[in-house]
VEXVOKE-973578 format. One line per 3 residues: number of its first residue (from 1); their letters; for each residue x, y negated, z of N, C-alpha, C. Coordinates in steps of 0.1 Angstrom, whole numbers. Example, Ala and Ser with C-alpha at 12.3 -4.5 7.8 and 13.67 -1.06 7.14 Angstrom:
<atoms>
1 = AS = 132 57 78 123 45 78 132 33 78  128 22 71 137 11 71 129 0 79 .
</atoms>
This chain:
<atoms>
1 = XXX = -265 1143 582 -268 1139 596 -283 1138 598  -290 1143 606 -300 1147 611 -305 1131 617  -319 1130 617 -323 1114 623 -322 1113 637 .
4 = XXX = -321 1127 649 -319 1128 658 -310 1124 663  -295 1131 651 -284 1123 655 -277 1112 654  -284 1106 642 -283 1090 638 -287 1082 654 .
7 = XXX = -294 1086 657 -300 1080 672 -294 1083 682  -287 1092 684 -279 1097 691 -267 1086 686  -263 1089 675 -248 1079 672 -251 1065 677 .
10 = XXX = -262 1059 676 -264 1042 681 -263 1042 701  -260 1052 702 -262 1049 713 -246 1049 719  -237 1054 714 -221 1059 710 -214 1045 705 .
13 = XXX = -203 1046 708 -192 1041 700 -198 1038 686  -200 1047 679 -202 1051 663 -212 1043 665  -221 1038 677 -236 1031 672 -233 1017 673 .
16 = XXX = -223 1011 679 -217 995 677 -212 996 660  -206 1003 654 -202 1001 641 -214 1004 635  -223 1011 634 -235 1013 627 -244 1007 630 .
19 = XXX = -246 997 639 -253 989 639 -244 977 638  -235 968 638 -228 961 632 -230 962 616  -229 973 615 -226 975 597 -243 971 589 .
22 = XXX = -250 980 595 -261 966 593 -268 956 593  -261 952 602 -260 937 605 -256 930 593  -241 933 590 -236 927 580 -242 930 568 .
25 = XXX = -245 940 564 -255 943 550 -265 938 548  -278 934 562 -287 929 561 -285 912 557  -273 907 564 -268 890 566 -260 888 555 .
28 = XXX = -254 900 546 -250 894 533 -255 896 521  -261 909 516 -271 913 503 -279 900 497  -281 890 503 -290 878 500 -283 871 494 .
31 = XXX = -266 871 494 -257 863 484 -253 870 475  -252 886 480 -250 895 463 -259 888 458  -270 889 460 -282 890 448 -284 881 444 .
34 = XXX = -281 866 453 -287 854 444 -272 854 434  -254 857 436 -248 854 428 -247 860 413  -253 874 417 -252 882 405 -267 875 397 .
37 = XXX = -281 872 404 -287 865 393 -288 853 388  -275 845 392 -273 835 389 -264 836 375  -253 850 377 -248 854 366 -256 856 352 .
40 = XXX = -268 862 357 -278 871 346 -290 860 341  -290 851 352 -303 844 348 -296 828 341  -289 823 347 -279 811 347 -284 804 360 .
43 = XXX = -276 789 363 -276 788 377 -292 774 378  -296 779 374 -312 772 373 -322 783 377  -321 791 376 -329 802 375 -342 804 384 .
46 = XXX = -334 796 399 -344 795 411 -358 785 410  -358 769 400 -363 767 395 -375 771 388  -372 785 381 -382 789 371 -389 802 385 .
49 = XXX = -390 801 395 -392 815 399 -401 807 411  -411 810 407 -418 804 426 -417 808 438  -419 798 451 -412 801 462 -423 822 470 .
52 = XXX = -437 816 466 -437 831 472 -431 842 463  -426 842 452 -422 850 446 -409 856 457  -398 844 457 -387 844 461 -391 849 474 .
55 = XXX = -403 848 482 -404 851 495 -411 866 497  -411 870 486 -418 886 486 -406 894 482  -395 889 475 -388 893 469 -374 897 480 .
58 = XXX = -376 882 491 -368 885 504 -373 896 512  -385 898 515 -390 908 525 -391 921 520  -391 924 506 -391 935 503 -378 938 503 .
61 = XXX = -366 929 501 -352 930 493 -344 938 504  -346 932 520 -345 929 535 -347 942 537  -362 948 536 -365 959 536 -357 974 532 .
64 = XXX = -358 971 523 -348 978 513 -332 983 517  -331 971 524 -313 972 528 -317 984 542  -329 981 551 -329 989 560 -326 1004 557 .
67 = XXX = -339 1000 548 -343 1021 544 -334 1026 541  -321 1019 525 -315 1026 520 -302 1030 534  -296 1020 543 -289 1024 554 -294 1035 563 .
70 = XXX = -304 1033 564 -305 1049 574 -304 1060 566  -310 1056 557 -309 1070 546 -297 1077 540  -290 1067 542 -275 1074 538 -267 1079 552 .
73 = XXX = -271 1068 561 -264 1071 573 -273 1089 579  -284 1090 571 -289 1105 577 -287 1114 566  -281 1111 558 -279 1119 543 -297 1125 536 .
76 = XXX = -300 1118 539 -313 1117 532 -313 1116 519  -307 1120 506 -305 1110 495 -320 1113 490  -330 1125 492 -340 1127 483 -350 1120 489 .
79 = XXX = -351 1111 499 -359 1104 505 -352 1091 498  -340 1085 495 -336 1078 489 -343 1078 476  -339 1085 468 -347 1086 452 -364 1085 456 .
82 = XXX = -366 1088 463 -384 1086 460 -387 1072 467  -379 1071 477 -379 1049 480 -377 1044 469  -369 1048 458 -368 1041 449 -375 1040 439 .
85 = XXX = -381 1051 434 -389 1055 427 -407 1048 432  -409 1049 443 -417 1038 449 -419 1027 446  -405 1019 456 -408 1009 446 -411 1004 430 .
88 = XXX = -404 1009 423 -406 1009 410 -421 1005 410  -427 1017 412 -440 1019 407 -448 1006 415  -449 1003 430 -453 991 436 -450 979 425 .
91 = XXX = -439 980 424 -439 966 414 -436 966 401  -443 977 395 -446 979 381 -452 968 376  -466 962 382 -474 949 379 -464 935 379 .
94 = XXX = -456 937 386 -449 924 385 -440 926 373  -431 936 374 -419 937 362 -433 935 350  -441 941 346 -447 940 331 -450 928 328 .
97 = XXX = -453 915 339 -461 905 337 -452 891 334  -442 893 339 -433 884 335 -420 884 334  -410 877 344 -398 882 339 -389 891 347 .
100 = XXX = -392 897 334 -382 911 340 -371 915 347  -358 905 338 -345 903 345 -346 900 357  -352 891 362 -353 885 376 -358 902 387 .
103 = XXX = -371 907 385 -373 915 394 -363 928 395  -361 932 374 -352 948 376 -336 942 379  -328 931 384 -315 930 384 -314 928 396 .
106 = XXX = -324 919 401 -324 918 418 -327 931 424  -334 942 420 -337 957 428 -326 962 422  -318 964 415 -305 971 410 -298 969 419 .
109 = XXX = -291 954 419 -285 946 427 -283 950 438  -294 946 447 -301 948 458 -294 963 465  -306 973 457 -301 989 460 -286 994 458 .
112 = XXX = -280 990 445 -266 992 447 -257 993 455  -260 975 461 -253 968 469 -252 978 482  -264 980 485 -273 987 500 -265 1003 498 .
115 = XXX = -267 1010 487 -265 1021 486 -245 1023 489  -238 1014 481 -225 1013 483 -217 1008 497  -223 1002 499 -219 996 513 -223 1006 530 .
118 = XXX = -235 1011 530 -236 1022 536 -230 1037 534  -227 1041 522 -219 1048 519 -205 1046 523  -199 1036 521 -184 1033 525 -185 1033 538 .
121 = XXX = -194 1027 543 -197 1025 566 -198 1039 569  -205 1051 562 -203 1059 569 -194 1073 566  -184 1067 552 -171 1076 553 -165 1070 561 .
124 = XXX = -165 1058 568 -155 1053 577 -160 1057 589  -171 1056 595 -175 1061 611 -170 1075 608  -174 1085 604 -172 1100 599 -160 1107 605 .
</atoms>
């Protein structure tokens, strides 16, 4: 799907569920990610992690759920791999400097989450 017609679809029928759909992706991803690193880290975890951390980690996370949804809703996946591959590299400095788990489980997480859930929304609009 072309980004022309992605913009075309929000304006349609198909654009109430696709814009619905990330709605819900954006308004839920923030409990994937704190449950699964509560799994990985134990449930203290938020404790060891400071708040602008947690607050760079929301705006990028937030982000993230956008790009990966349009990108799948435009079949974009090679613009997909190089968002991701981006990030990586952007926060190369953080993953080497401390703790790891926390940054690579929450962008796994995160992207998974984003990448699976837009995928399922748009075999269902389809």
């Amino acid at each position: 799907m072309a980004v022309t017609e992605l913009f075309r679809s929000l304006v349609g029928y198909q654009g109430l569920e696709t814009l619905a759909g990330l709605l819900v992706l954006v308004a839920t991803s923030g409990y994937v990610v704190r449950f699964s690193l509560r799994y990985a880290l134990g449930p203290d975890y938020e404790q060891s992690i400071g708040s602008e951390v947690k607050d760079t980690g929301f705006v990028i996370g937030k982000t993230e759920n956008v790009l990966v949804y349009v990108l799948i809703l435009a079949g974009a996946y090679t613009a997909l791999a190089l968002i991701f591959a981006a990030k990586s590299l952007v926060r190369r400095e953080d993953i080497t400097s401390g703790d790891t788990t926390y940054y690579l489980a929450g962008t796994m997480v995160n992207f998974t989450y984003s990448v699976v859930f837009a995928q399922a929304l748009a075999t269902l609009v389809r």
